[in-house]
N, C-alpha and C positions, 0 to 999 in steps of 0.2 A: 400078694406075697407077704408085705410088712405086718398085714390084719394076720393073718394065718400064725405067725411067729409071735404074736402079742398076744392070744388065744394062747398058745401053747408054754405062755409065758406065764399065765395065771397061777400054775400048780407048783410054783416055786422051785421048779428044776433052774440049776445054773449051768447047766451048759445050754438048755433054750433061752434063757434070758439073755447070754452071751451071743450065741447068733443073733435076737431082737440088735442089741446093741450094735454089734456091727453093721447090722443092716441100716439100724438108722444114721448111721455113723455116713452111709454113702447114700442119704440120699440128699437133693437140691433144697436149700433151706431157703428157695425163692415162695413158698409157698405157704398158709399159715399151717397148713394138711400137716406137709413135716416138719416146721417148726415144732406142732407137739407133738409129732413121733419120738423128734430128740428128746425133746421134755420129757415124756416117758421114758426114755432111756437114762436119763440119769437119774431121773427116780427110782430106775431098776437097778444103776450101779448102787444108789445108796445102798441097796438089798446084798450085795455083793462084797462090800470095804466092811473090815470090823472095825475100825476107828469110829467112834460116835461124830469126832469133827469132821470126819472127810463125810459121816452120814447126812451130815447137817447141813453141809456144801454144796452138793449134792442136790440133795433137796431147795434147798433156795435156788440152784439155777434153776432146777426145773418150775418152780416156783413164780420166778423173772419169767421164763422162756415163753409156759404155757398161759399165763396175764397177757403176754404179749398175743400168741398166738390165736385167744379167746378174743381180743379188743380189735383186731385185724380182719377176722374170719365175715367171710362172705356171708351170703344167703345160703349157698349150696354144701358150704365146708362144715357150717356152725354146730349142728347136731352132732358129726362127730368129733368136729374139737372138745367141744363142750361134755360131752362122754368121756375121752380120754383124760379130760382134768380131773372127772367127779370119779371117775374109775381109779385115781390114783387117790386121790384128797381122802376118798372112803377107806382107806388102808393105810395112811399117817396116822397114829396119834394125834389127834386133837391135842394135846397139851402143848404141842410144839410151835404152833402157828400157823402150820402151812395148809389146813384145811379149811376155811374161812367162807369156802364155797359151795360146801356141798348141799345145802337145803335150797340155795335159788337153783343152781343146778339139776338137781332131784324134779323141781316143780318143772323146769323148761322141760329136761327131757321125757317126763312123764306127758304133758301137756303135747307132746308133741310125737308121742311114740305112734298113731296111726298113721304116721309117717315115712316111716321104717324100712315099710313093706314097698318103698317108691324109690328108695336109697337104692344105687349099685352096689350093695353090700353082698357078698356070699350068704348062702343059707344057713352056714357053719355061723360067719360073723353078727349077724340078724341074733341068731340065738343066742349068742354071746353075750349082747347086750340087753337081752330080754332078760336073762339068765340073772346080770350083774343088777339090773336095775331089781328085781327081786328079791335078791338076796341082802342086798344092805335098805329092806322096807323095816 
């Protein structure tokens, strides 16, 4: 359900990105899974606030959140935490500091994309991420 609403988060619609949000909003932060869900969600409010400060805010939790949820993540969770960081990182501005990760990022999850097709992912979210790793090449 949360993969399907981050998908449909992509094309900059803000009433989907506002469902993303509240759905990350309820789920159990015992996990590092949705630790970066949140993460992502406030990287999605930043897209939402016109204030540059609250943009910035923002972004640094998400920032905090997804370090943390990257540094935590299992064996089984790590691909897509690690996707959900470089999925956002690749769409900051570089100038700003918060994308520091995306070239080890890039190498992990290419290095490891025959993988993919072993993941409980949807066929929808599979391509999703095939989709994204291609297009910021």
């Amino acid at each position: 359900m949360i993969r399907d609403l981050l998908i449909n988060c992509r094309e900059g619609n803000k009433k989907e990105i506002k469902k993303f949000i509240a759905s990350a909003e309820n789920l159990d932060k015992g996990n590092c899974l949705n630790v970066s869900f949140g993460a992502v969600a406030n990287a999605y409010r930043a897209k939402t606030v016109i204030s540059p400060l609250k943009k910035i805010q923002y972004l640094s939790t998400f920032n905090k959140e997804i370090t943390s949820a990257v540094e935590s993540a299992d064996a089984e969770n790590r691909y897509e935490v690690v996707f959900l960081r470089y999925l956002i990182e690749s769409n900051i501005p570089r100038g700003l500091g918060f994308s520091q990760n995306i070239i080890q990022d890039k190498k992990e999850l290419e290095a490891q994309v025959a993988s993919l097709d072993e993941k409980p992912f949807s066929s929808d979210y599979k391509k999703f991420i095939t989709n994204v790793l291609l297009k910021t090449e």
